[in-house]
Each structure stands twice: as C-alpha cells, then as structure tokens.
C-alpha positions in Angstrom: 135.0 -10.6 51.7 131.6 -11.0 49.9 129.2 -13.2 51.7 127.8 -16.3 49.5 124.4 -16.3 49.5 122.8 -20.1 50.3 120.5 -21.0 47.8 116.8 -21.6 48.5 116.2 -25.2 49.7 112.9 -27.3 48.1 110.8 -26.3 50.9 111.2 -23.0 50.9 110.8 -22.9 47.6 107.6 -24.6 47.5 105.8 -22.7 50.7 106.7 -19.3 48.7 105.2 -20.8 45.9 101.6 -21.6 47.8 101.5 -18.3 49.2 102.1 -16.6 45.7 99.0 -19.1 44.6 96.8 -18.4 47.9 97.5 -14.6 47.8 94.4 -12.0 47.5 96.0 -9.0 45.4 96.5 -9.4 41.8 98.5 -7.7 39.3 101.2 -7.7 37.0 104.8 -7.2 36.8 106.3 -7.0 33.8 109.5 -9.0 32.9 111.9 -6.2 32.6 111.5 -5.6 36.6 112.1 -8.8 37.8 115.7 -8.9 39.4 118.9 -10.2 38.2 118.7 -12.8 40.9 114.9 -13.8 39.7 116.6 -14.1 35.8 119.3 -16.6 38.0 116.9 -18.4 39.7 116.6 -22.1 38.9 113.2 -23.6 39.8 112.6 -27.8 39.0 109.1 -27.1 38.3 108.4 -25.9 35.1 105.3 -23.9 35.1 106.7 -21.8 38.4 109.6 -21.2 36.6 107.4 -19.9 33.6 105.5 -18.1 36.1 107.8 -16.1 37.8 110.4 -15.4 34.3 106.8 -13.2 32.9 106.5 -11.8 36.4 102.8 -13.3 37.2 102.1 -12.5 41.3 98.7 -14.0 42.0 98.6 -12.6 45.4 100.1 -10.7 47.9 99.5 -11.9 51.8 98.1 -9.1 54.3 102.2 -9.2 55.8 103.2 -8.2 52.4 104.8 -5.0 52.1 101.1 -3.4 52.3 101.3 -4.0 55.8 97.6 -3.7 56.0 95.8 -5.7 58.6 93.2 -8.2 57.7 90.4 -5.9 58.9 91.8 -3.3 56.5 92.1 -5.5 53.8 88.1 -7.0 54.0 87.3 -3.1 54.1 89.3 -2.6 51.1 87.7 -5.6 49.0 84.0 -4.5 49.8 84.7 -1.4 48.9 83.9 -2.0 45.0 80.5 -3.7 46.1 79.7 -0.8 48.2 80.1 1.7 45.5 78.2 -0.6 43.4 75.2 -0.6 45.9 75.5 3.6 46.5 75.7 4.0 43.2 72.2 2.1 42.6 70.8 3.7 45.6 71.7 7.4 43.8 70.3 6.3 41.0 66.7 4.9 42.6 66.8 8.3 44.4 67.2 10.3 41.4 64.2 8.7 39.7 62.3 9.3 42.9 63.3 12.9 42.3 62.4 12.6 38.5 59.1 11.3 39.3 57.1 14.5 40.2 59.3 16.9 38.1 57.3 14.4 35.0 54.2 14.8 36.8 54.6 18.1 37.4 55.5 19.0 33.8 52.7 16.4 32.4 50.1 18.8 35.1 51.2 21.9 33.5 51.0 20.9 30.0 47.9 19.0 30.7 46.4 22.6 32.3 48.3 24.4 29.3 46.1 22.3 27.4 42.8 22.8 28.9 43.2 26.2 28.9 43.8 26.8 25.2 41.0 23.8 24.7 38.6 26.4 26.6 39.8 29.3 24.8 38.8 27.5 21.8 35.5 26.8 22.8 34.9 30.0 24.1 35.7 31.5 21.1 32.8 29.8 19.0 30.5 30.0 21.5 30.7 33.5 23.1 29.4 36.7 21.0 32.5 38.7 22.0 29.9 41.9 21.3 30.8 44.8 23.5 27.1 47.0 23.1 25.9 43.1 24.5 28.2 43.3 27.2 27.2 46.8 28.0 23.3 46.0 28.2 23.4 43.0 30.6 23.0 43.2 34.3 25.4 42.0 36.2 23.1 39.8 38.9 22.7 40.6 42.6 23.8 38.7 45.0 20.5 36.8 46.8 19.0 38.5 43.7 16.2 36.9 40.7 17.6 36.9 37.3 16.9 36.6 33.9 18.1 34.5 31.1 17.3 35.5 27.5 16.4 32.4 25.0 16.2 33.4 21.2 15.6 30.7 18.4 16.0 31.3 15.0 13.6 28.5 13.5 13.3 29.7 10.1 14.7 26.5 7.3 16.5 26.9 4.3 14.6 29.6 1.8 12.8 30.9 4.5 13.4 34.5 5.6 15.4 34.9 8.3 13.6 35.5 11.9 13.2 34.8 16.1 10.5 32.5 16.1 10.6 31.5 19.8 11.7 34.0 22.6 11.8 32.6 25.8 12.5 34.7 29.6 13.9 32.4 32.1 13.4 33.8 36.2 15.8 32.1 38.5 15.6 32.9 42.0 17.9 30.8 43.5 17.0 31.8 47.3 13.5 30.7 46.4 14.4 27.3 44.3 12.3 28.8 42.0 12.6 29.0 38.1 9.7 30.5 36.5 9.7 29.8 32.2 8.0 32.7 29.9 7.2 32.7 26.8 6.6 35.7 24.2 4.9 35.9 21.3 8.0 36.4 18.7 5.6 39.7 16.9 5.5 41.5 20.0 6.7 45.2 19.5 9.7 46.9 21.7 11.4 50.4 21.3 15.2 50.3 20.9 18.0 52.3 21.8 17.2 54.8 18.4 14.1 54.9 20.1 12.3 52.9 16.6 9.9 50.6 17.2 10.7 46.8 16.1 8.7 43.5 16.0 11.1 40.7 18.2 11.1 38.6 15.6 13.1 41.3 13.4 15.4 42.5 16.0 18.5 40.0 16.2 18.4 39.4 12.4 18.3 43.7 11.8 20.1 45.9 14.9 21.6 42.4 16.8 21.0 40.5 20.8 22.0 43.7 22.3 18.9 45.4 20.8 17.0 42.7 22.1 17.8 42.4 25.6 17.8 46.6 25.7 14.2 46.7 24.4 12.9 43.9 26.5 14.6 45.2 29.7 13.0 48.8 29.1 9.4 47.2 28.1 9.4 44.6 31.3 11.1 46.7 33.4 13.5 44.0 34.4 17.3 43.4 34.5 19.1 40.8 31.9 21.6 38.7 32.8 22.6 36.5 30.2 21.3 35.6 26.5 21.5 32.4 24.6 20.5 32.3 20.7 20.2 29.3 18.8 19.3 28.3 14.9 16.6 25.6 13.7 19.6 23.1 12.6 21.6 23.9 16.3 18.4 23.5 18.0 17.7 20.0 16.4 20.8 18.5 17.1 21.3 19.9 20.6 17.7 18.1 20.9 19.1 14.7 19.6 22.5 15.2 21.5 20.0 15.1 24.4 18.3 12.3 23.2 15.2 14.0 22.6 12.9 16.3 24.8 9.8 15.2 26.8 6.7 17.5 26.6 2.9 17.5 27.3 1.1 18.7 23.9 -1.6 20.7 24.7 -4.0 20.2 21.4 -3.5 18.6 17.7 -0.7 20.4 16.0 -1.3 20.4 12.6 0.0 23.2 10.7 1.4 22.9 6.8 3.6 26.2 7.3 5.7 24.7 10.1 6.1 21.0 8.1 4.5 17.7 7.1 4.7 16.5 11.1 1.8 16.1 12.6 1.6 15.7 16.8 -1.1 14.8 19.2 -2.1 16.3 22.2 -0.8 14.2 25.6 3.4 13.4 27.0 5.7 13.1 24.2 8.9 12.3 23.7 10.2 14.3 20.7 13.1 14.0 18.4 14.6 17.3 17.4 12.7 17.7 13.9 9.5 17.2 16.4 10.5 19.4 18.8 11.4 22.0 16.0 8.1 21.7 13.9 6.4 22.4 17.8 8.2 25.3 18.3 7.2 26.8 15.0 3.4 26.0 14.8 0.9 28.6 15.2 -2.0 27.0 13.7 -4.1 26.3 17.1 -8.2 26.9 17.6 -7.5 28.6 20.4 -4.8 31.4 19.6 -4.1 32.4 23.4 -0.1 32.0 23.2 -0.5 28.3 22.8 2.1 28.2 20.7 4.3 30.5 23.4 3.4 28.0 26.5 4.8 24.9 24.3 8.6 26.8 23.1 8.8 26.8 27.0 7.7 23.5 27.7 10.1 22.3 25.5 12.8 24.6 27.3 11.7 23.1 30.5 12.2 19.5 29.0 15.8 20.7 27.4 16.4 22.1 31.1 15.5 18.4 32.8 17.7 16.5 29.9 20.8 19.2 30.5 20.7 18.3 34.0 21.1 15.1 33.9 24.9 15.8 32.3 27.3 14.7 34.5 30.5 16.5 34.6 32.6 14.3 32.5 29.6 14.2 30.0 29.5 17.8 29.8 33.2 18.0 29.0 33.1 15.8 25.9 29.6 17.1 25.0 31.1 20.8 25.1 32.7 20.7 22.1 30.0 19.5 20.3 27.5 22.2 22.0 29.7 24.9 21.1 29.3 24.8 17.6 25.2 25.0 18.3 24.5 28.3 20.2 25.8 31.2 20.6 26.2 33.2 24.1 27.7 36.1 26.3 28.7 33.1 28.8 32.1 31.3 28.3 31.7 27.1 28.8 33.0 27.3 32.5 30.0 29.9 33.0 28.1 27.9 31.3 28.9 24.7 33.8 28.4 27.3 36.8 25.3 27.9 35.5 23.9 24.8 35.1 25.0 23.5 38.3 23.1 26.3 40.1 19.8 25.6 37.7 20.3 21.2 39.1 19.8 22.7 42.3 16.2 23.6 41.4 15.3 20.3 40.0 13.9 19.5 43.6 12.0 23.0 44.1 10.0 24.8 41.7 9.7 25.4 38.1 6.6 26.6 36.3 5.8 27.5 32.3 3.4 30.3 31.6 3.1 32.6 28.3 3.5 36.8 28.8 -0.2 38.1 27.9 0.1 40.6 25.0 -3.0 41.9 22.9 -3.0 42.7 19.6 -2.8 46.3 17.5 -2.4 47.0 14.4 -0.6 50.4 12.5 -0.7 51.3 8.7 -2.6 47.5 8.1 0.6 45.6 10.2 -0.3 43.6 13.0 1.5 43.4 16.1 1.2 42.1 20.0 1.4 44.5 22.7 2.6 43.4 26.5 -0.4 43.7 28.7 1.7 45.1 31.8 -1.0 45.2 34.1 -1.1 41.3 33.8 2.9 41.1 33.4 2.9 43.4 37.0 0.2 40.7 38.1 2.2 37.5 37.3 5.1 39.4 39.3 3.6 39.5 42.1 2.1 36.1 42.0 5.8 34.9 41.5 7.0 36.6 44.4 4.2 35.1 46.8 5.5 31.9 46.1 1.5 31.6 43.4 1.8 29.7 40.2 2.6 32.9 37.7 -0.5 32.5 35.6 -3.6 31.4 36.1 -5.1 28.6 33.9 -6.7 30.9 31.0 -9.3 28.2 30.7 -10.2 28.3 34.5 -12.4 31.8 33.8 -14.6 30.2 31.4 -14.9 27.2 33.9 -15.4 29.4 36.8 -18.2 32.2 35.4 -21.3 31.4 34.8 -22.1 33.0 31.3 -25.7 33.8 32.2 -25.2 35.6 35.5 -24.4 38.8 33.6 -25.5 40.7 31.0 -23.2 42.0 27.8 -23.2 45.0 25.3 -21.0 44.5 22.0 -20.3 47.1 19.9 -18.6 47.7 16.6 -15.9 49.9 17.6 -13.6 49.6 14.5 -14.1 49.6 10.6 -14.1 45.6 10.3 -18.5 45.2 9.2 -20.2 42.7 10.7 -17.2 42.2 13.5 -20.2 43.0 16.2 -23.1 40.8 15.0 -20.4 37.9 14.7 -19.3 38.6 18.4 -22.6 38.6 19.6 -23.2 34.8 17.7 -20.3 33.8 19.4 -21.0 35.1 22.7 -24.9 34.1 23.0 -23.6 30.5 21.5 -21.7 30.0 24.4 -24.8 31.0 27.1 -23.7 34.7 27.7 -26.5 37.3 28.2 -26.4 39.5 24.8 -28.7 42.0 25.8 -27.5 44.7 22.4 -25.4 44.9 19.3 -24.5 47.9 17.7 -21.9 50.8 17.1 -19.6 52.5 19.4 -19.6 56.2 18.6 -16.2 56.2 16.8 -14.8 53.2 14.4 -11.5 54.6 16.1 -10.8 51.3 17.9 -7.6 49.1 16.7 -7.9 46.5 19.4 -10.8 45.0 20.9 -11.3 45.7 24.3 -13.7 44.4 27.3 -15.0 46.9 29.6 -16.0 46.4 33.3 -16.7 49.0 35.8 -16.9 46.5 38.7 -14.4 44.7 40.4 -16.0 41.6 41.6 -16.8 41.5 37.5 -13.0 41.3 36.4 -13.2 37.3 36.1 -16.6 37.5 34.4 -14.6 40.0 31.6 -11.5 37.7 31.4 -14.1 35.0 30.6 -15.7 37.1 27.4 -12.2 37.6 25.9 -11.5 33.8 26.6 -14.3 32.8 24.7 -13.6 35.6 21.9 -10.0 34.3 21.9 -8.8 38.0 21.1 -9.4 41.5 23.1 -8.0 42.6 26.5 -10.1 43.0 29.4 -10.0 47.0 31.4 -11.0 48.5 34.6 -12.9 51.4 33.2 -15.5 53.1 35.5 -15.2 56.5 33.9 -14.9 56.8 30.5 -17.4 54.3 29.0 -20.8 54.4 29.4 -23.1 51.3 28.9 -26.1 50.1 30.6 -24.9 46.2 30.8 -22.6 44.6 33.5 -19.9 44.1 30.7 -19.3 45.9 27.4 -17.6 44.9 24.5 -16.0 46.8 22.0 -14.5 44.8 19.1 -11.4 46.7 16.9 -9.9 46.3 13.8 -7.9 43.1 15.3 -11.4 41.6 14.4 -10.9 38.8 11.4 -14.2 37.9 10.2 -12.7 35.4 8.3 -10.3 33.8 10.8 -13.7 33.0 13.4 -14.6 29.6 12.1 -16.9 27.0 13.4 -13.5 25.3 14.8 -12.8 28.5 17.1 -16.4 28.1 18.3 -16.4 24.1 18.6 -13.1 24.8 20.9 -14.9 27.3 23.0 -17.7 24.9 23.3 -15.9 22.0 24.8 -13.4 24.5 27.1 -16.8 25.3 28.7 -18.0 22.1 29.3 -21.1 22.2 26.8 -20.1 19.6 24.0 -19.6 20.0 20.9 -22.9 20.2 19.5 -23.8 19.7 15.4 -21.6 20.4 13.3 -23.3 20.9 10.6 -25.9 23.0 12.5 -23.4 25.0 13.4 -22.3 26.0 10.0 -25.3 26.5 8.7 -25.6 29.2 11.4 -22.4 30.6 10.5 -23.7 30.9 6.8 -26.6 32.3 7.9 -24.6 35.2 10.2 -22.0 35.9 6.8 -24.9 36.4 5.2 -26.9 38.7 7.4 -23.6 40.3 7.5 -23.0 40.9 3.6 
C-alpha cells in the first residue's frame, strides 16, 4: 500500500523559499525539467509560484548537493577575480618584455640609418681614386705627418688652377703643428718623369700626381689630401663664421677682385678670405702671398675646433658637398679631434723658400732644399721653422761688408739697377759689371765665408729675388759678397715701391718720393 505523501506546511514552504532567495549559485533550469510533483505543487504566493513553474533557482546553499564547504566555495568565487588580476599581471609583463625588443629594433634601425647616412657622405666627399690611395703613406705610429691642402681659387671664366697649396706637419708626440705654404708655380717631376708647374697638376694628371711629385721633391711621406674650390672655400669660410687673420701689408690687387684689405687682425668673411688667398700683388714678393693661404688655414683650423660633436654631425652634411678628400667623415672627426689636442701646444705658419728659373721664356719657382733641410731641423729642435725674412736686414749692418754685382744673364742694365738698389739701402758697392758668361737664369748671392751667410741673406732680402750659396771654389771675386743677377731680373717689375718697402724694412724711412723717382729715371736712362 502506497504511502500518502503529507503536504508541505506554510513554514516549510516559506524557509525553502528564503534559502532559494539567499542562495550564492545561480542558474537556470528550464521548465521542461521541473518534476511532475513541482507542476502539482500549489504555492499561495503568487510570484513563488511563478518562480518555481519557469524553474528560476537563485541560489544553491554550500549543503546543496555540491557538498562543497564554505572554504571551498569563497575559493571558487575568487577565482574569476584572480584570473582577472593574472591575466593583467601577463599582460604588464609582456609589455615589459616588449619594451627593449622596440628599443632594440628602434637601435638597429637608428644604426642602420647612420650607417647608410655615412655612406652617403662618404661617397661625396671621398675621391674613391685607387693611384691616390696607392701614393699616400700610411702614418707611423709616434710618427710626424703630413696633410696635403689644395685650393682651386680660380672664378667663373677663369682657367682652371691650384692657387694655394698648403703642407700641414702634425707631430702629435710633440703637440706640434707646423703650417707651409708653397708658391702654387713651383715645379715637380711626376711619375712619367715630366716636369709640371703645381698649379697645373690636379687640373691635368689628378691629386695623386700631386702628392707623388711633392713627396719625391721634399722627400717626405703624405698622409692624407684635402682639395677644395673658390665657391666651397667661401662657404666653408661663412659656415664657420668667418676666419680671423693678421694681414701682413695692404692688399690691393685688381686680378684677385675689387676687395681691398689692410694690414693688422681681421676677421674675414669668405669672399675676403678668398680675394687674400688669391693676391699676389705685394712690394715685397718673398711668398707673402704663401705665409697668408696658411694663416688663413691656421684661423680655419682654430674655427673647426671649436665644433663640438653634435655640431659637427649636422655641419657634415653640409661640409661634404665643399671638399673633396681620401678621408671618410668618421676619419675626418678622428682627425680633428687629434689636431684640438694641439690647440694648447704649438702651431707655427711659415712659407717653403723657392727661387726662381726660367726655361724657353717660362718662369717657374724652384724649392731651395738646403733651406727646406734647414727648417727640418729647426722643427725637430723644438725652433720656430723659419726665421723672420726681415730679421737679416734688421740684423746686418749694410756697411760692414763690401759687394760685387755682376750682370750674369742677358737682361741689360739688370746690374747697374742692382747696384742703385743696393747702395740705396747703405751696402758697400765697391763694382758693377759682367760676369764672364750671360749663362745665368737665376740670380744668385755668392759668399765664401760662413760667418757672412746672414750678411748674403740680407742682399737677396733687399733685392727681393736671388738665392744666397756657399761657394768658396768656383767663384772668384775680390769683395766679401758677390752678386750675380740672372734672367729672373725684371727691369720693369723694380719700382720705386719695391725700394720704398726695403727702405722702411730696414729702418731708414721712407725718404722723397719724388727724389727717388727722379733717380730711377735717371738709372733707365743711363741704362737705355
């Protein structure tokens, strides 16, 4: 006999009802599972009754049929808000991990950069000339070296030539620079074994011809070269803001442009510094115009210096489009950073002493060697490498010797003229006349005694041409000096200016001017 279930009683039906309401678990039943007895049930309240006929269980208590403990059921609850805090931690972490894979990537594509940005730069400014390559010296460690400056000053229409040459001696050991000019006509053999002015060299055969004709005259060992044009030069002055530079005498010469400087410290634009570098037309002719190319070098060294790092970065693009070199720009930066190191020791301008010749009617300088051995050694004592070519004028008294001149080439009246100039300026004249053969091409100052060398570099100062010797054997004279003036003689070119310049560099004055032409008149005509 089937037992009769009792029916729930009001209370019961109520407490079951608060714990469905107060239960944590939620979820869904739909109607179709709710039992027979559920579809039977009859509850007085009409929203519970609603409630349980669509099978809405709000919660189930931990004594459910989970039979999970309370501890088990907090676990389970956090669990969504612990994934929720892992899964931000992961995702912090992996943007920690991100961040130097992007810097990384941003480092190589920044050094990708720089090197194809250098490449580039390298590329205008290195001559990328094997036979130039082949010629330079690789410098010795501890070792002087030479740097090669060219400029190629001529403007538009003009012809195209070197007009400045410039030999630069770092000795690093010694914090020593030493700057040298040469006159841009001096004559070198290269490698065909031809003989070519330096002014005609890059322009004709190329640098390498250059630095291989140099080395083999001088007797030195190249290291690098640098060649520039006027408008390069001018803008690399400006980039620089200008060069300062002492100006030995009035430069005023219409071939070189409409400029005109004064002597004393300067500060020069780049046109200035340009229309300096090209004037020749000086009263005194001893490689003036060679001393001031290399003061202004020397004043471009001191500006270039002063380029920071970062300057020199941005500025190198600009550069490179205003030279030309065998040195890439991070040789270039080397470089300069050993030349700021000298900026506390030593650095001197002087000019290379050359005399003149002459073939077939052509003019041409010569390199006096002896005097080019002489500055070496000078150098190497720790000396200044020239000696001021005023200071034997200054030094010598003109009257404490006695002088012979004689015409030695086919230029009339060259003797008599030297002799005016000579006896003008207080030197003992005691004869003018002919040398046996008019075979001479330069003009040359003869002295058979040593204590008399300063006294002959004193005539050829005051003649402003010739080249002083150490002859005791082959010239015979009865004077303490003899002079033998060469075709190199310009009657023409020995104007009262020369001799007003000699005047003062002695220390006499100027005198009258006009006295002094007359006098000149007189000797022309004498002469003719």
């Amino acid at each position: 006999m089937p037992i009769k279930r009792r029916p729930p009683s009001s209370s019961q039906i109520n407490r079951t009802s608060q714990q469905v309401r107060n239960a944590s678990v939620t979820n869904r039943i739909t109607t179709n599972r709710i039992t027979s007895t559920s579809k039977r049930r009859q509850i007085s309240n009409t929203r519970k009754t609603r409630a349980v006929r669509q099978g809405e269980i709000s919660h189930v208590l931990p004594d459910s049929s989970s039979r999970e403990s309370r501890r088990e059921y907090e676990s389970r609850m956090a669990r969504p808000q612990y994934f929720e805090r892992e899964s931000i931690n992961r995702r912090k972490q992996s943007m920690h991990a991100l961040i130097p894979i992007i810097l990384g990537a941003l480092l190589v594509a920044a050094i990708i950069f720089g090197f194809v940005y250098l490449k580039v730069l390298d590329s205008r400014v290195m001559y990328n000339d094997d036979a130039l390559d082949a010629v330079l010296a690789e410098p010795a460690s501890g070792e002087p070296y030479y740097l090669l400056l060219a400029g190629d000053f001529a403007k538009d229409g003009e012809a195209s030539e070197t007009d400045a040459v410039v030999l630069v001696r770092i000795d690093e050991a010694a914090n020593r620079a030493d700057v040298i000019g040469i006159p841009s006509n001096t004559r070198i053999s290269v490698s065909d074994g031809s003989n070519v002015l330096l002014k005609d060299v890059i322009s004709s055969s190329g640098p390498a011809e250059m630095v291989y004709g140099l080395q083999n005259l001088l007797g030195i060992d190249i290291a690098h070269v640098m060649t520039t044009d006027a408008d390069g030069f001018v803008e690399l002055v400006d980039m620089l803001d200008g060069v300062t530079v002492v100006v030995e005498d009035n430069v005023v010469d219409q071939d070189a442009g409409d400029i005109i400087l004064s002597p004393g410290r300067q500060h020069l634009t780049g046109e200035e510094a340009l229309y300096l570098c090209r004037a020749n037309d000086y009263a005194s002719t001893d490689n003036v115009r060679e001393r001031m190319v290399s003061a202004v070098a020397i004043g471009l060294y001191h500006d270039a210096c002063n380029l920071g790092t970062l300057k020199y970065a941005v500025s190198m693009d600009r550069m490179s489009k205003l030279f030309k070199s065998d040195m890439g720009t991070r040789e270039m930066r080397s470089l300069l950073k050993d030349l700021k190191d000298l900026r506390k020791g030593e650095l001197y301008a002087a000019s290379i002493q050359t005399y003149t010749a002459s073939e077939e009617g052509s003019m041409y300088e010569t390199v006096d060697l002896d005097n080019w051995s002489e500055m070496l050694e000078r150098i190497d004592a720790g000396e200044e490498p020239q000696v001021d070519p005023l200071a034997a004028i200054k030094a010598v008294d003109p009257a404490s010797f006695t002088v012979t001149v004689n015409n030695g080439g086919e230029v009339v009246g060259a003797a008599t003229q030297a002799g005016e100039i000579l006896t003008d300026q207080g030197f003992k004249v005691e004869s003018i006349g002919n040398a046996n053969m008019a075979v001479y091409d330069e003009t040359l100052v003869v002295y058979q005694d040593m204590d008399l060398a300063d006294s002959a570099e004193a005539v050829v100062t005051t003649l402003g041409i010739g080249r002083a010797i150490y002859d005791p054997v082959y010239y015979a004279f009865n004077t303490d000096v003899l002079v033998v003036v060469g075709n190199d003689w310009d009657v023409d070119s020995r104007t009262i200016a020369e001799a007003e310049a000699a005047k003062a560099i002695s220390g006499e004055g100027s005198g009258d001017v006009d006295a002094a032409q007359d006098e000149t008149t007189q000797t022309q005509e004498t002469q003719e």
